[in-house]
Backbone bond lengths (Angstrom), bond angles and torsions (degrees), N, CA, C in turn:
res aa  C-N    CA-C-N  psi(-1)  N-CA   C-N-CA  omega(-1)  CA-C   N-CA-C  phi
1 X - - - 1.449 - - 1.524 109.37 -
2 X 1.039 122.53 140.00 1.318 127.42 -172.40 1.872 118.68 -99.42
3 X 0.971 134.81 134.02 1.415 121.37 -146.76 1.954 89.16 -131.51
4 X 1.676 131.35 152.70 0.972 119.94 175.03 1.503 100.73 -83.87
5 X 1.218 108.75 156.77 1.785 99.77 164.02 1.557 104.04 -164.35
6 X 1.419 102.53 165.72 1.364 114.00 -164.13 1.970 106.71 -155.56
7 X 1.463 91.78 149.48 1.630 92.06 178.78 1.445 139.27 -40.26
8 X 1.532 101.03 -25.30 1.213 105.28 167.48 2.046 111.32 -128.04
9 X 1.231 106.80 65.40 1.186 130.52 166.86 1.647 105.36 22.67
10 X 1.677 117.18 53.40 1.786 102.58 -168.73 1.943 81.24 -117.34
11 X 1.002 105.39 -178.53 1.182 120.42 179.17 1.354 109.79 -62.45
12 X 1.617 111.87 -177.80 1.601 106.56 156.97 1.302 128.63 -71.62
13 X 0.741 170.95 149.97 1.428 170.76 -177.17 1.296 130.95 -138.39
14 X 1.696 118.54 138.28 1.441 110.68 -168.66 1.157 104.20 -119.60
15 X 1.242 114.96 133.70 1.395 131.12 -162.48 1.586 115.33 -88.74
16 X 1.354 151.61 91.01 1.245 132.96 -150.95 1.727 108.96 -91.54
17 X 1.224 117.18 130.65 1.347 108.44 162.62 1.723 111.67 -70.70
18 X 1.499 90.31 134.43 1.708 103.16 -168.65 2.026 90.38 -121.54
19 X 0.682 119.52 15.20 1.596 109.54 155.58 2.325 105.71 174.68
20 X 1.266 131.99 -168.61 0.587 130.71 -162.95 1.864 129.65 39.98
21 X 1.194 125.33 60.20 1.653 110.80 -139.19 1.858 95.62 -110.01
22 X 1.898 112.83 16.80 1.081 104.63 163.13 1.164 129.28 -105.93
23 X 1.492 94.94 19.56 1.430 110.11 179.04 1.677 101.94 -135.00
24 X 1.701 108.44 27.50 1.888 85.43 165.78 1.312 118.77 -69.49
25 X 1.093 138.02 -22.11 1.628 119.04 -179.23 1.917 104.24 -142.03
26 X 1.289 120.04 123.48 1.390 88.60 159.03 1.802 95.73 -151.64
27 X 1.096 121.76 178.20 1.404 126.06 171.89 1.727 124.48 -136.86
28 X 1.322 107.35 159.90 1.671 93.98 169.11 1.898 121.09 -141.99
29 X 0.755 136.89 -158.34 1.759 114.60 -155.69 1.704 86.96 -86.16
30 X 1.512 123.68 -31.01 1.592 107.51 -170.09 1.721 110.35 -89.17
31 X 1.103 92.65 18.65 1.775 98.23 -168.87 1.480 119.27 -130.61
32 X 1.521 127.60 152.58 2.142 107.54 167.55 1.554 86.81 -92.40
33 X 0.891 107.41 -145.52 1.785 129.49 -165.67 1.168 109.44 -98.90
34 X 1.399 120.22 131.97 1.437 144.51 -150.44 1.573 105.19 -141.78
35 X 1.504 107.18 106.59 1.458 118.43 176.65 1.493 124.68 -100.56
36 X 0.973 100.46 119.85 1.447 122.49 170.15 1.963 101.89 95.29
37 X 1.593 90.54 158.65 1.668 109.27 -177.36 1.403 125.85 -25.93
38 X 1.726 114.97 -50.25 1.164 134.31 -178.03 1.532 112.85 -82.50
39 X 1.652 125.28 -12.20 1.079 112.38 -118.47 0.977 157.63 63.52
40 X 1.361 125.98 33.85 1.371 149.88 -149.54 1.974 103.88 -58.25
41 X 1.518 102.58 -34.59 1.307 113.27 167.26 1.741 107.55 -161.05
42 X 1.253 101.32 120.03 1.321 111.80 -149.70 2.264 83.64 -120.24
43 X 1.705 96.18 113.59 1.459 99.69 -176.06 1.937 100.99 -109.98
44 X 1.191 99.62 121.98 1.196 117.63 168.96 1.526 163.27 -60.33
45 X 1.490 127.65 118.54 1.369 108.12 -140.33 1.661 108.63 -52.49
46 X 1.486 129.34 -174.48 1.365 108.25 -165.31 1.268 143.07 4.55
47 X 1.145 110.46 61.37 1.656 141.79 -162.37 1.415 94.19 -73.71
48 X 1.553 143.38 -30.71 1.956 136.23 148.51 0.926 103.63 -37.92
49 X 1.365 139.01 -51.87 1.836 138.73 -136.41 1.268 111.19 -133.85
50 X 1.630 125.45 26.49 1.233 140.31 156.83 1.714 135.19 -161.83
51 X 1.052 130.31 174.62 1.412 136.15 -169.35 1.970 96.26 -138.19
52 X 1.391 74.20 74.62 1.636 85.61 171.85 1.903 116.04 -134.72
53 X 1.712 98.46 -10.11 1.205 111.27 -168.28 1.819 94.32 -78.47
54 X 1.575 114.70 133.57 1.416 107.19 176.90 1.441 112.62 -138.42
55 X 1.149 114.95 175.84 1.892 118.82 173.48 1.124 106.66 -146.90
56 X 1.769 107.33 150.31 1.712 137.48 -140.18 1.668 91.28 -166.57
57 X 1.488 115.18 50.12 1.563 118.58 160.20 1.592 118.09 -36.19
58 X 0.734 118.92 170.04 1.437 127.34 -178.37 1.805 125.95 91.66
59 X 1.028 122.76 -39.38 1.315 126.60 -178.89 1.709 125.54 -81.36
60 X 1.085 108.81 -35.98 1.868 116.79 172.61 1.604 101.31 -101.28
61 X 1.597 99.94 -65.97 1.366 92.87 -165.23 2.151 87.79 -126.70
62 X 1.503 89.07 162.74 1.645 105.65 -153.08 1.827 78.14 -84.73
63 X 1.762 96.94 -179.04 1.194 126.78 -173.21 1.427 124.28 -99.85
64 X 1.794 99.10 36.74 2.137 95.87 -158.91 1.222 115.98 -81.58
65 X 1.531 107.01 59.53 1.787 96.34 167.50 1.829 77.97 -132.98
66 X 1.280 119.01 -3.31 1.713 111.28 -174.64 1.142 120.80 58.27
67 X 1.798 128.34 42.25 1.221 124.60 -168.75 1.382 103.22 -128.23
68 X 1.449 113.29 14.37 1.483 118.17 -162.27 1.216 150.67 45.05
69 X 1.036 143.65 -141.80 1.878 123.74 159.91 1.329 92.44 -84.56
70 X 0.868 134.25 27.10 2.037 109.34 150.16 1.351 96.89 -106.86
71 X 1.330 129.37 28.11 1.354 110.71 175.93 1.503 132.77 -74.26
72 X 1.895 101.48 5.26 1.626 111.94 -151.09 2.221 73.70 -127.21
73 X 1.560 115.89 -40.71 1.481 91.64 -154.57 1.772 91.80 -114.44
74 X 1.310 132.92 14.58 1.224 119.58 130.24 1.698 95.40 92.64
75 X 1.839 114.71 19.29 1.679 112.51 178.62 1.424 85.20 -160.16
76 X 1.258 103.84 127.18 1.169 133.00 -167.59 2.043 102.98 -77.29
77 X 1.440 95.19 -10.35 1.657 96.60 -176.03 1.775 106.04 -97.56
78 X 1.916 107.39 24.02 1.545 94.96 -163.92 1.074 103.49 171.68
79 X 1.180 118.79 129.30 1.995 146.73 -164.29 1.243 96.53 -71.98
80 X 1.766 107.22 -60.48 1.695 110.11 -149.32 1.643 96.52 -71.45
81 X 1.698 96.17 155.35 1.408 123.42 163.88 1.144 130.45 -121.16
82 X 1.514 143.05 -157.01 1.142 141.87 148.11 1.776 96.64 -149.03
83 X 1.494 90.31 145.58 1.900 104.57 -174.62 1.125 103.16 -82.76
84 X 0.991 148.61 167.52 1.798 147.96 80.51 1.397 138.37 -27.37
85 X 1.277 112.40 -34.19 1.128 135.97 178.70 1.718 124.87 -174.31
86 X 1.171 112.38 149.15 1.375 112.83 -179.48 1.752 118.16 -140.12
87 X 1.120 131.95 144.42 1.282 141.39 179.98 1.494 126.83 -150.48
88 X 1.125 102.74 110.39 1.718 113.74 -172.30 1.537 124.76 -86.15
89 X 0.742 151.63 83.30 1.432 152.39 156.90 1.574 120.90 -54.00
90 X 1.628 102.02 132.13 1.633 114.65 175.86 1.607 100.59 -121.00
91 X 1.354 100.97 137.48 1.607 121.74 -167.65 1.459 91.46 -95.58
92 X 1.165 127.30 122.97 1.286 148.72 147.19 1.538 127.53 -59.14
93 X 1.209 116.94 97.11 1.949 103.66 -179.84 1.280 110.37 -72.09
């Protein structure tokens, strides 16, 4: 069975965009998908085979787990990460 998990063992969590919302998700051929205005979390091309993917909470969508941009790579001295895996979902009205 496969379980979600994360560096600091919290649930999944959904992040709401609270302003900028024409820029919650978009991508381009040298890039994966990059959320929010600033880049709020900006995921990286070959995102398996590097630690280039990083997060900069605050500008699209807020910071509510209070762990700051290390909230994705788990050291408080540093944004960037590297994935394992990634999966995007679009909400349908």
């Amino acid at each position: 069975m496969f379980t979600l998990s994360n560096i600091y063992d919290t649930p999944p969590t959904k992040y709401p965009n609270t302003q900028n919302y024409d820029w919650a998700v978009y991508h381009g051929i040298k890039f994966g998908p990059i959320f929010g205005g600033n880049n709020d979390l900006r995921i990286a091309d070959n995102f398996l085979n590097n630690k280039k993917s990083y997060c900069i909470l605050g500008y699209s969508y807020p910071d509510i787990l209070g762990k700051g941009n290390s909230v994705f790579s788990g050291d408080v001295n540093t944004n960037y990460f590297r994935l394992k895996e990634l999966e995007v979902f679009k909400l349908n009205n």
